[in-house]
Steps between C-alpha positions, in 0.01 A plus 500: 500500500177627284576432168565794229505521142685745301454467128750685291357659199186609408413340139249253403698228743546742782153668544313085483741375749447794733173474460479165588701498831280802618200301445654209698544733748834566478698808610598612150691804349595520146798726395606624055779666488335633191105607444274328558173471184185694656288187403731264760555802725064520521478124578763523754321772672186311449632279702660667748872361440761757605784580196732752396638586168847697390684338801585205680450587883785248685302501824187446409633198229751327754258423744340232230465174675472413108527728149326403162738644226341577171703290234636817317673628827872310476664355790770764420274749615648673869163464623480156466913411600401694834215285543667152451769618690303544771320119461164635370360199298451652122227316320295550150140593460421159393639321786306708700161511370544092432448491906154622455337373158397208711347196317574705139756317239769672332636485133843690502618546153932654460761499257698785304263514227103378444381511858272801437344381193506149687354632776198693326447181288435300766308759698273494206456120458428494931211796434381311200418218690284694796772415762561759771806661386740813589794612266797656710906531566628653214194600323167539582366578861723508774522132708408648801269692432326261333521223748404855782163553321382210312438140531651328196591079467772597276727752484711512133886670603767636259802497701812655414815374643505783729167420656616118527799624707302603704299166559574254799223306596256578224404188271331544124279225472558518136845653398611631176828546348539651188875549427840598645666771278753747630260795681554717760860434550571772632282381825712174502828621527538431144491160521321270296481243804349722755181608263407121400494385889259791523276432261551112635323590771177485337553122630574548819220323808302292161392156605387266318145592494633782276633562142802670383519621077753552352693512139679207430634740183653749750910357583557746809127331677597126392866605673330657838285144473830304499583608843159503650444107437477431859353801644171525167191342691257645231328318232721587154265642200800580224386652196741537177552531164769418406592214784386113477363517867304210687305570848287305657318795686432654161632736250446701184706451156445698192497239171462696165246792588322329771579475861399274745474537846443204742432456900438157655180436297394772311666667220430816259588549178560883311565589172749762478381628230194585659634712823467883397888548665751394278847419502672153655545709859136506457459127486711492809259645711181365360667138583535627880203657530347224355699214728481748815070522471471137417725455835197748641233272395362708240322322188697451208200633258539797744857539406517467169209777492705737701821511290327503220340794547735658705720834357819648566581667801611879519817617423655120414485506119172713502397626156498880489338603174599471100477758260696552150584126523680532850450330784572615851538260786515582880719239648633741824466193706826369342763616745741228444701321251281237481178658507648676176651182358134336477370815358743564259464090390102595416585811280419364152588866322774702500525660865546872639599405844529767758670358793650669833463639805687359848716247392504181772810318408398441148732209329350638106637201331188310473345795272723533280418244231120588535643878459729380192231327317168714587574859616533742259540805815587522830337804677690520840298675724602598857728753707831257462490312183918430473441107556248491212653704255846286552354130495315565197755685239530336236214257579177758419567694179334804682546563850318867607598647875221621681405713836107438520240368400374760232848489348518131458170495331574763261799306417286159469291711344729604220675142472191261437360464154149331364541110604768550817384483837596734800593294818504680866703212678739653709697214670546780786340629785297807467625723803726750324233636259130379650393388849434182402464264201107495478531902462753433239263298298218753537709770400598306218132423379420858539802634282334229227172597536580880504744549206378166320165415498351764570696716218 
């Protein structure tokens, strides 16, 4: 039987991996049940891949001898049930393009929270040191497409747990786990359990040729590692804070403002007070990044260069302007509880936090002594904000209900004074108001810039 990909959905995953399979000579149709962006629809027809967009065409998808599912489609989705019930194998993008990236290594960063600012760190430190490097997964360049029409020795993957479910025989030569926070729950049934064995998988194929971070800090991780004793093959390169750890492979361990990273031999030494991103999360992922390049090979001068000099990424506690003593941050990226919790823990002013949006199974209660001690407002902005307004009565003096975006910064607006700061951390997703969480962030920026600084 000739073989036949169908890749459902035609984002940044879905337009790489078709591409991909077409150039490998693949029969290949790609199907959106939505529209399609006219820059992925022109490479597509540069290409020649066939797609459709606005439905889902049952014929021509059941007769897949294999589908790549982009990681926002859920398995929920009727499209997909019909296909598994009919024993089409479902796979991810990266498990398919890691068939064809030949001789290249991988380092495969996940977690609930720091994998993109992880992720770019590390990217950095790799260019830094000349290697031949491609970002990709969650951010930067599609996988496939990258692996389709370049030639790269490494290729540096954020991977969200939805992308690692979709992972079978793909190995990361260098793997990367941040955290395990409660995310996405509403993927996992709800269920605590179910979302840590995803983001597990992160493990999953290692030998011992290759090296597995973690937090040592992080309780639901150190639980997971519990019952994987038997089954870990990877060297283990902890890094912590706040635990007494002892590796032989290496590690890294913060000690007064300095941390220290170590692998076999060779060991690097930052500053924290140095590193333009601030905040303890921050120190988190400079200690990865740090032990995942040394794993790489890269210098140590090299890395303690790199995160020096490196800034924060976009929309994750991005400064949006001051003016009349105010400060506006951009932190749209935060669309959990914990995301929020490590952004409330670096406010060092009095905080007009405008939260909201789709609510995931939020559990609240880690907020609320942040909220009790350090906001002064609570701008709920979204189309259903019952959940916020109830869990925080009586712990924010001022709670304002909003229905956009304009009306929650007039309300921020009104609320901050000379010496507060104004915090865009949702701890939602952005679907019920924007199309995504980077155009939340812009929007934001351009609401400052507009009726701010530009006043």
């Amino acid at each position: 039987m000739k073989k036949r990909i169908v890749v459902l959905g035609g984002g940044i995953s879905g337009y790489g991996s078709a591409i991909l399979a077409k150039k490998k000579g693949i029969d290949t149709f790609l199907s959106d049940m939505g529209k399609i962006a006219d820059r992925f629809k022109a490479r597509l027809d540069e290409w020649g891949v066939e797609y459709e967009e606005g439905q889902h065409t049952e014929e021509k998808i059941l007769s897949a001898t294999e589908v790549v599912k982009s990681p926002g489609i859920p398995d929920t989705a009727p499209i997909v049930r019909k296909i598994r019930e009919k024993g089409i194998p479902v796979i991810s993008e990266i498990e398919f393009a890691g068939r064809y990236k030949g001789v290249a290594k991988t380092i495969c960063i996940t977690g609930s929270n720091g994998k993109t600012t992880t992720t770019s760190l590390i990217y950095k430190i790799m260019c830094d040191a000349g290697r031949s490097v491609a970002l990709g997964g969650n951010i930067g360049e599609s996988f496939a497409y990258s692996v389709a029409t370049g030639k790269y020795f490494w290729h540096v993957l954020e991977l969200s747990s939805f992308q690692l479910d979709g992972m079978f025989k793909f190995r990361a030569d260098v793997g990367v786990l941040m955290n395990i926070t409660p995310d996405h729950l509403d993927r996992y049934d709800y269920k605590m359990e179910n979302y840590a064995r995803s983001k597990m998988r992160i493990t999953q194929n290692q030998t011992s040729a290759d090296a597995f971070i973690y937090s040592a800090d992080d309780a639901e991780t150190q639980r997971m590692l519990d019952t994987m004793d038997d089954t870990l093959r990877a060297r283990q390169l902890p890094f912590s804070i706040n635990t007494a750890i002892a590796s032989g492979a290496g590690d890294a361990i913060l000690e007064g403002h300095t941390f220290t990273a170590t692998v076999g031999s060779r060991s690097v030494s930052i500053d924290t007070r140095k590193m333009k991103i601030e905040g303890m999360h921050n120190i988190y992922n400079a200690m990865a990044a740090a032990l995942a390049t040394l794993a790489a090979g890269v210098e140590p001068r090299q890395i303690k260069r790199s995160i020096y000099d490196f800034s924060p990424v976009e929309h994750r506690l991005e400064p949006a302007g001051e003016r009349d003593g105010i400060v506006w941050v951009n932190d749209s990226k935060a669309t959990n509880v914990d995301s929020v919790w490590y952004a409330l823990e670096s406010m060092k002013r009095p905080t007009v936090w405008i939260a909201g949006g789709t609510d995931k199974g939020n559990d609240y209660t880690p907020l609320k002594e942040f909220a009790r001690k350090k906001v002064k407002a609570l701008i709920c902005m979204g189309v259903d904000n019952e959940k916020l307004l109830r869990e925080f009565d009586g712990v924010v003096p001022i709670i304002r209900d909003c229905s956009s975006l304009d009306e929650a910064m007039r309300a921020a607006r009104e609320c901050a004074k000379s010496g507060d700061t104004v915090l865009l951390s949702p701890a939602c997703a952005s679907f019920d108001l924007f199309r995504n969480y980077e155009e939340r962030g812009r929007l934001f920026k351009a609401w400052v810039k507009e009726n701010i600084l530009d006043k």
